[in-house]
N, C-alpha and C positions, 0 to 999 in steps of 0.2 A: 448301505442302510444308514438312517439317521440316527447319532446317539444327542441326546441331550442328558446333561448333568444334572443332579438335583442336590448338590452340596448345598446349595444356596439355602435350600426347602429344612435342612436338617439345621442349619443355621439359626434360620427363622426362627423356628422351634424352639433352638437352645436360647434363645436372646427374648423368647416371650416368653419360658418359665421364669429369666431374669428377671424380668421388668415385674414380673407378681410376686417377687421375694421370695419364690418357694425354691427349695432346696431338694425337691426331687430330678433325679437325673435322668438323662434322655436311656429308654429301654433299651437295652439289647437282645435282640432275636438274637440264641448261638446256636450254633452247628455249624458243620464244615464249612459252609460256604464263607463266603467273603464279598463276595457280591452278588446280586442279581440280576438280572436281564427280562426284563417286561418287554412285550410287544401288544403292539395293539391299532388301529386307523385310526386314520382322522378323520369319525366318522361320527354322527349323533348315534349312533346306537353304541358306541364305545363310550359314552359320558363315564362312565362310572372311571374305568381308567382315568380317564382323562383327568375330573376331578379329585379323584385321590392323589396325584401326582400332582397338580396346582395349587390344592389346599394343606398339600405338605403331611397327607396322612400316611404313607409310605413311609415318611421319612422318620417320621413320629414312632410307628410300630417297629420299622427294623432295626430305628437306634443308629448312631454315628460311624460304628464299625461295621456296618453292611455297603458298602458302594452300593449303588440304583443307578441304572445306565438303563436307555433305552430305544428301540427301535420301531419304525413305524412301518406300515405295508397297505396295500391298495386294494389286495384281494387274500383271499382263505387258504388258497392255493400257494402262496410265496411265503404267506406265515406259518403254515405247515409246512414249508420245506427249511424253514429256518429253525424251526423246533426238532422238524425228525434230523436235521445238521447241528444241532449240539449250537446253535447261534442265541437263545432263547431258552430262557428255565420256565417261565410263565405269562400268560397275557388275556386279553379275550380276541375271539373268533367268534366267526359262526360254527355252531353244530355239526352242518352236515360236511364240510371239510375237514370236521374236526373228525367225525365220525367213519369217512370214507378212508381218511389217510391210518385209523385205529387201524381196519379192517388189512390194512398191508402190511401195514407197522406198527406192533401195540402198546410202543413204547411211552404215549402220554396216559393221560385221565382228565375226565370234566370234573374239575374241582368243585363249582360254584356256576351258580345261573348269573347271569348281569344286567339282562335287558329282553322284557317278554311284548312283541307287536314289534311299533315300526318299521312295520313294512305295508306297503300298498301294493292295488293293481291300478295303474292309472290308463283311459283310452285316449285317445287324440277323439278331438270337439266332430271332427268330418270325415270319420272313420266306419260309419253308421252302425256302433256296438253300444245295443242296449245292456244286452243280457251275458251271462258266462257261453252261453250257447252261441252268440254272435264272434265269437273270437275263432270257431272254425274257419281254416284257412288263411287265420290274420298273422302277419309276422309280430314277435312280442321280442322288447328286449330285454335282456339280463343283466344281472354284471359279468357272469361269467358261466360259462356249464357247469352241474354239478354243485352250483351256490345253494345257498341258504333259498335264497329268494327264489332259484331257478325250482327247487323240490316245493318250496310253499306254490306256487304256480302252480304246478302238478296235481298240489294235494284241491287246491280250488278246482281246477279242469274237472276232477274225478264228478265235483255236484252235478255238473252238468253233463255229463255223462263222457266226458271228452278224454284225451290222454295228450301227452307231447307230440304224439306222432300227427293229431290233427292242425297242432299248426307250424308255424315256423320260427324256431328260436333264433336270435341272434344277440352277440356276443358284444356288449357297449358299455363302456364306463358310466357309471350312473351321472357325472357330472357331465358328460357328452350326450346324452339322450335327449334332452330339450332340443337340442338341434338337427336330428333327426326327425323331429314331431314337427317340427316347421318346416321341414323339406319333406313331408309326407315319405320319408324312408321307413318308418314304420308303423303299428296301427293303436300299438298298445305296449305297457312295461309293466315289470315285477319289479320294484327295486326300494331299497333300503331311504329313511329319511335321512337331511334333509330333501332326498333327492325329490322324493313325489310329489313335495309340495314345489319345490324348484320347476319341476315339469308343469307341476299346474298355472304357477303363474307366468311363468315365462312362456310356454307354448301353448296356455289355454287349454290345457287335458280335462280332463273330466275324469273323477274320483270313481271309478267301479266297484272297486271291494277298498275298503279303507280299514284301520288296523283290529277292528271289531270282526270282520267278515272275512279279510284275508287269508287262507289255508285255517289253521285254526284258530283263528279271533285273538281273543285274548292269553290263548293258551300258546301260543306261536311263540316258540321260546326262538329268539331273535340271535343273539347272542350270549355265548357264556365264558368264563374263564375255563381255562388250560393248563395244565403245568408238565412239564415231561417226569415221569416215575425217579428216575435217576434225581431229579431235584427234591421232589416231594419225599423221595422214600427216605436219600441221605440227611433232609432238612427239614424233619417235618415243624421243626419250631421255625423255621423262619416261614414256610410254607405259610403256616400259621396265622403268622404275624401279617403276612401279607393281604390274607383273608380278611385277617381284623380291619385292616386299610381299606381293602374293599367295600365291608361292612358299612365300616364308616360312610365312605363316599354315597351308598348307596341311601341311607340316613340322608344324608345332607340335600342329596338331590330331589327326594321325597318330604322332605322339611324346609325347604327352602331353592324350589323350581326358578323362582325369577333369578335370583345369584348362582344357580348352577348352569342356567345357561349366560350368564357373562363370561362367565367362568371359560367355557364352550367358547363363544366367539372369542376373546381373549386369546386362546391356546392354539384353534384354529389359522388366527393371523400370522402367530406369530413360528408358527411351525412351516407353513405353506406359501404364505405373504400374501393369500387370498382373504379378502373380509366378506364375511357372508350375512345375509342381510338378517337383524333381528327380528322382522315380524315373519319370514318365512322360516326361519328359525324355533319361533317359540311358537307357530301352528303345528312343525312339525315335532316339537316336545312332548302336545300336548297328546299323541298316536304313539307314543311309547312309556313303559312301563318299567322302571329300574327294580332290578330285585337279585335276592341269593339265590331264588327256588330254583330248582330245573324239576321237568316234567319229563319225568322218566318216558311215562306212554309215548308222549311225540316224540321223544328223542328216537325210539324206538319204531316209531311211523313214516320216521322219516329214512332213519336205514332203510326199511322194507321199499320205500316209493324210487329209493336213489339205487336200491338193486333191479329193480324191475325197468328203471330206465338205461338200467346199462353202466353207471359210473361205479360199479361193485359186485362183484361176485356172490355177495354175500351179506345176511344184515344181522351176523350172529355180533353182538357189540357188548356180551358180558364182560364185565371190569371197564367197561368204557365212563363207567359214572361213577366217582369216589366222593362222597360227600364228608368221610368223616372228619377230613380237616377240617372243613366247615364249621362241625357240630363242635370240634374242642374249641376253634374259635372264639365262637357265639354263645359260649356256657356262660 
């Protein structure tokens, strides 16, 4: 896994209270730890990590005696297995991996919401799907079973009267799906931004449910923070602190959209060595919603949809939602 350093970022900090003569010193979050361990994609629905971590708010809240090391992951599935392996104190995910791997193992909690929508359903332009009802029989791609995106699919099929079983999932990196839509290998996707707008312009898709209509519209909680109990229980000040970071970011990218996504391509480059273009970028900013809230209900709708499809036995997820770090935060 990737670590990157943010001494630099606590640095920063110390060297711009300098330069404004004030003589307050950088905070320290205490409790047992000594460092901490974020995980999160490199994905636009992670902005929030993302720019808390570039704009040095992390480094801000937990103060110069916290080490911040970090790791980055592709899917829900590999970042829950680094959290339920002690690899990982806190990060964002999506939900329902978040929630699938509670139901085995209940050793984290959704601390905080981060990121409510982008996600689309996109069709291929010659695929002849007008309606949710036209996707019977159509293969759709995912990022992965049991995703975020794969249960919001679900939860759309239901309008039209439909289930998983009428069409045919398959299993595709959102960033490899464009190229599938050009060799007519599939008809239709669920997936996370930037991808949908990626697919749109690259392979010509056509927008079906966009992130108003999606599984549930604007209520589609996309992604949120995680932390494992062992970190939050023994830390809840640094926990805290962390949140406070989050908060911030979350601010900044709600007050100021255009420099949050430079921010975004910036971090993007320089993590992967891929530059992604900025007007597919800032159409697909403009389908997602940064925030702390989580929406209990769908967290909750969405258990029930991901047991009935078989990735859980079960959608009993009480203590899966802890907000009260949150709320000492935010006071």
């Amino acid at each position: 896994m990737k670590k990157h350093w943010l001494l630099s970022a606590a640095l920063l900090s110390a060297l711009t209270l300098a330069a404004c003569g004030g003589e307050e010193e950088t905070p320290t979050a205490t409790n047992d730890a000594e460092e901490i361990r974020i995980g999160y994609f490199p994905n636009m629905t992670h902005i929030s990590t993302i720019v808390a971590l570039e704009e040095g708010f992390y480094a801000e809240e937990l103060g110069s005696d916290i080490e911040i090391t970090t790791s980055t992951f592709s899917d829900g599935s590999s970042f829950m297995e680094a959290m339920s392996t002690d690899n990982i104190d806190i990060g964002t995910v999506g939900p329902t991996p978040a929630l699938n791997t509670y139901l085995k193992n209940p050793q984290h909690e959704i601390v905080a919401g981060a990121v409510n929508g982008g996600a689309v359903l996109v069709v291929r332009a010659d695929a002849g799907i007008e309606t949710l009802e036209d996707l019977k029989g159509k293969k759709i791609a995912i990022p992965t079973f049991g995703s975020t995106q794969d249960v919001g699919l679900r939860k759309s099929l239901e309008k039209a009267g439909l289930t998983g079983d009428d069409v045919e999932l398959l299993k595709q990196a959102p960033a490899d799906t464009a190229s599938l839509f050009l060799q007519g290998e599939v008809d239709a996707a669920a997936t996370q931004e930037p991808w949908g707008v990626n697919i749109e312009t690259n392979a010509g898709a056509i927008l079906l449910e966009g992130p108003d209509e999606f599984a549930w519209g604007n209520e589609s909680t996309n992604t949120v923070v995680v932390a494992t109990k062992d970190f939050s229980g023994e830390n809840p000040e640094i926990t805290e602190a962390a949140l406070r970071a989050h908060a911030k970011a979350v601010t900044f990218i709600q007050e100021n959209p255009e420099e949050a996504i430079q921010v975004f391509l910036t971090h993007i480059k320089e993590i992967t060595g891929k530059e992604l273009s900025e007007e597919e970028v800032t159409k697909a900013f403009d389908r997602l919603t940064a925030t702390t809230e989580v929406n209990e209900e769908v967290i909750q709708e969405m258990a029930s949809i991901s047991k009935e499809a078989g990735y859980s036995t079960s959608d009993d997820i009480e203590g899966l939602v802890n907000l009260s770090f949150l709320e000492n935060a935010t006071k």
